[in-house]
C-alpha positions in Angstrom: -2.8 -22.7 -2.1 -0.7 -24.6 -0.1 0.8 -22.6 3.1 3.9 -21.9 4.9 5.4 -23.1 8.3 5.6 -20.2 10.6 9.4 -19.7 11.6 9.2 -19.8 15.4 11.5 -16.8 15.2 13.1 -14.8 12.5 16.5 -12.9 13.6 15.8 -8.9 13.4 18.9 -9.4 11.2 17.4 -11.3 8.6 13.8 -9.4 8.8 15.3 -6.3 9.0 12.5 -5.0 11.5 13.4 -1.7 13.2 11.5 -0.1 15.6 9.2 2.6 14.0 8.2 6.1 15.6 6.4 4.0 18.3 7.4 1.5 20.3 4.6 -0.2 19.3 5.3 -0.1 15.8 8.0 -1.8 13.8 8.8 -1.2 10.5 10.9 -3.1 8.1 13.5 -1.8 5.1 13.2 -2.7 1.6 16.6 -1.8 -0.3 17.9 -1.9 -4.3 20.7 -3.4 -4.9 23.8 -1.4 -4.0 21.9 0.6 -1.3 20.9 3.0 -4.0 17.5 3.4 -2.6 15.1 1.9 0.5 11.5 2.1 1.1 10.5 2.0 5.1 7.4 -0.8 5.0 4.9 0.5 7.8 1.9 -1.6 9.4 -0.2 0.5 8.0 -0.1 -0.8 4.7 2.2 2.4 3.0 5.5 2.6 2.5 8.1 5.4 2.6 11.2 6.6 0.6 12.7 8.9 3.3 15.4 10.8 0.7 12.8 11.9 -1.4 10.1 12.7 1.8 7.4 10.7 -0.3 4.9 8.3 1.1 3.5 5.7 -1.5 -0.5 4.1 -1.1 -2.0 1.9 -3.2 -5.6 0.6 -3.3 -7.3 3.2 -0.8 -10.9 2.4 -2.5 -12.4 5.2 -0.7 -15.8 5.2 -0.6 -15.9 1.8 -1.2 -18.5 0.8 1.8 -20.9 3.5 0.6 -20.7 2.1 -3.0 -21.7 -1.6 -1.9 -24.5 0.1 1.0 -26.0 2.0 -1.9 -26.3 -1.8 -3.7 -27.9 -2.9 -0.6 -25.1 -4.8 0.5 -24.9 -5.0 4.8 -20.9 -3.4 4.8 -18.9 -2.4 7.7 -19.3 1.6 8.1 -16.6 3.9 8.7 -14.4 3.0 6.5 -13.2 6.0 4.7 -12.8 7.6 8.4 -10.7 4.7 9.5 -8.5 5.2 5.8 -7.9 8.6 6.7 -6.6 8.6 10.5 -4.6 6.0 9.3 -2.8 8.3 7.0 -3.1 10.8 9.1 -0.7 8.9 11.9 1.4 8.0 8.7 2.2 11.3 7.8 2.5 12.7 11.8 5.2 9.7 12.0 7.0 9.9 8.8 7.1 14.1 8.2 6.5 13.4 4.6 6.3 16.1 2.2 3.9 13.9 -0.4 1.6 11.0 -1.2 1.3 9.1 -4.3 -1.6 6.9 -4.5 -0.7 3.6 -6.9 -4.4 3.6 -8.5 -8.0 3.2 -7.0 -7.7 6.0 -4.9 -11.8 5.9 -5.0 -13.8 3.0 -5.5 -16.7 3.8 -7.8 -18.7 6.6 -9.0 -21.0 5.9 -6.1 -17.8 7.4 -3.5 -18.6 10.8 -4.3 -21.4 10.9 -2.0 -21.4 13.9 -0.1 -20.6 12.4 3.8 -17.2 10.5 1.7 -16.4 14.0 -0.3 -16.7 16.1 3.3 -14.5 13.6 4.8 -11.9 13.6 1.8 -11.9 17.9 2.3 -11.8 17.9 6.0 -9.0 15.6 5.7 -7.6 17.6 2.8 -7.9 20.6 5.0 -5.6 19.2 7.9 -2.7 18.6 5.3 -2.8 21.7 2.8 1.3 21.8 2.5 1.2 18.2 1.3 1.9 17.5 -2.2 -1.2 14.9 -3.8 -0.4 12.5 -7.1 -2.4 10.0 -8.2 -1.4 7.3 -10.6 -4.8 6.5 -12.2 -6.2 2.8 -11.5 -9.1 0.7 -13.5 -11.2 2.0 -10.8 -10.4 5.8 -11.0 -11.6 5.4 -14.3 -15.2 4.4 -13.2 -15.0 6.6 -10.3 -13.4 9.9 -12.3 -11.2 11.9 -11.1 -11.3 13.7 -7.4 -12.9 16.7 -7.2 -10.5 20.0 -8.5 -10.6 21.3 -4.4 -9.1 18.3 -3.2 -5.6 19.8 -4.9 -4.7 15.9 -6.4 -2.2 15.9 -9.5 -3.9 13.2 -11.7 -1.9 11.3 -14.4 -1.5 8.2 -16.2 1.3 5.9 -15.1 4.1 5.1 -15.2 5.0 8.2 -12.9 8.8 8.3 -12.2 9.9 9.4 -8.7 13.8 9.4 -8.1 14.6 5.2 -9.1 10.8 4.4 -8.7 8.6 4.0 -11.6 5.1 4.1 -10.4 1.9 2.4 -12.0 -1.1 0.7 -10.8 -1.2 -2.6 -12.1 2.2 -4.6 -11.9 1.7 -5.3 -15.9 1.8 -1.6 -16.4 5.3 -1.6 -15.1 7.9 -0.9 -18.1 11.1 -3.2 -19.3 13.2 -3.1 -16.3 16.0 -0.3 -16.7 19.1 0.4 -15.1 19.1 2.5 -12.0 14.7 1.9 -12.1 12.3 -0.1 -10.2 8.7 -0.3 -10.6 5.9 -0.1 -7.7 2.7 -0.8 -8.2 -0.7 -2.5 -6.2 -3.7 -3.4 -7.9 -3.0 -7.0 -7.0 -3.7 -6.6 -2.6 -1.5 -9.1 -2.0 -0.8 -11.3 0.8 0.6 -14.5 2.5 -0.8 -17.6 3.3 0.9 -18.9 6.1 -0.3 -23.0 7.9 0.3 -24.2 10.8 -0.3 -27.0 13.0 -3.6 -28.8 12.6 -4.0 -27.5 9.2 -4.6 -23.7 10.3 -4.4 -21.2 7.5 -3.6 -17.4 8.0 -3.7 -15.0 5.2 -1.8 -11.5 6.1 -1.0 -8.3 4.1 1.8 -8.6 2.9 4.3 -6.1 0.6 6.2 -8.5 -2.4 9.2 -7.4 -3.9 9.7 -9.2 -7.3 12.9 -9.0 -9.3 11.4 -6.1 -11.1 8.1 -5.1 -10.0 7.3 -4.6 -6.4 3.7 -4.5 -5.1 2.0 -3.1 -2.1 -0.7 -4.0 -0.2 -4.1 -2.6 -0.4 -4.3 0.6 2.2 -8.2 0.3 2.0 -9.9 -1.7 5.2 -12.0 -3.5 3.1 -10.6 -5.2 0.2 -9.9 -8.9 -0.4 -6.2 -10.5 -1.3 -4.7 -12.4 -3.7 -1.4 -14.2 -2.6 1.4 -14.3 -5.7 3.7 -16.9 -5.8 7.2 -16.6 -4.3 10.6 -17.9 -5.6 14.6 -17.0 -5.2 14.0 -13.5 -6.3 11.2 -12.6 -4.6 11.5 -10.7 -1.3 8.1 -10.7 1.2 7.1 -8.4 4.3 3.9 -9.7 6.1 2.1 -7.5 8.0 0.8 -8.7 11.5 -0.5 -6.1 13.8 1.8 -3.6 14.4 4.5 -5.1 12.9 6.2 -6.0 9.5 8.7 -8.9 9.3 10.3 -10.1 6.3 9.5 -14.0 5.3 12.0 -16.3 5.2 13.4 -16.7 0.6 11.5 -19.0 -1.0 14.1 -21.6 -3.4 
């Protein structure tokens, strides 16, 4: 796929990056028309709707290193740990009240081995108050459902949350309705950005379609698939600590 130029600078006006809850995070805004809602687009691969308190995760694949070390396969270790302090800081920065995961919240059957599970209840532990959904994925239907202690509300999409209607996959989403808009992962998509010499850089990235908006993968160690962009289509690459919108596509 063909890449973009990297704007030497995008105003903060037109990326809509404000600082975050460090200074060495910035966030970005995604808003509906009309103001009628807006998601807060974090480095960390989430996103936020601060009037309803809820934090939104798609594509954790817990367990997912295990599953492929189990195979045989030479993975990076740690994963699951790295997954979780990341939502921990998420939660510590935001105050939210819940989580929904979009789907995949564990890999395979194989991330229910005990050192993932004693992670997932430690974890669980530190955060009883908070509210857990998950919007079933293709994977969570390999992997089964979490374990009953882990306190996680388990249904079928789509799952409607004040305007959002969450699913998993963005082909899940239903007919677009007034006062709705869909969210969904599955996808892990990204950017492909070129610059001189031929250089290509693929980042995270959160894509807002007309209808269906998709979020990156939160897991550490998933691939990407970049989706095409066009008039309607709003972008937010993630590089580092920061989230910067991408200049509209014609």
């Amino acid at each position: 796929m063909r890449g973009e130029g990297v704007p030497a600078a995008v105003p903060a006006a037109v990326a809509g990056v404000v600082a975050g809850e460090s200074a060495a995070v910035a966030t970005a805004w995604f808003e509906l028309p009309g103001g009628a809602a807006r998601l807060q687009l974090w480095p960390q691969k989430a996103a936020f709707d601060p009037a309803l308190g809820l934090l939104l995760v798609a594509d954790a694949h817990l367990g997912k290193a295990v599953s492929f070390r189990r195979l045989g396969v030479p993975v990076p270790e740690a994963t699951t740990d790295e997954a979780l302090a990341r939502l921990d800081g998420l939660i510590a920065a935001t105050g939210a009240r819940g989580i929904v995961f979009l789907g995949d919240l564990l890999h395979s059957a194989r991330s229910h081995a005990a050192g993932t599970m004693a992670a997932l209840r430690a974890w669980r532990g530190r955060h009883a108050e908070l509210s857990l959904t998950l919007v079933r994925g293709n994977h969570d239907q390999h992997a089964g459902d979490p374990p009953a202690e882990l306190e996680v509300d388990v249904v079928d999409g789509p799952l409607r949350r004040g305007p959002w209607m969450l699913v998993h996959a963005p082909d899940e989403a239903p007919p677009a309705a007034a006062g709705s808009y869909a969210l969904a992962g599955h996808v892990h998509p990204c950017v492909v950005l070129g610059g001189r010499g031929g250089d290509r850089l693929r980042l995270p990235c959160f894509h807002f379609g007309a209808a269906v908006g998709v979020l990156p993968a939160f897991g550490p160690f998933t691939g990407m698939h970049a989706l095409p962009a066009g008039p309607e289509v709003r972008r937010y690459a993630i590089a580092g600590d920061s989230v910067q919108a991408l200049p509209v596509r014609d």
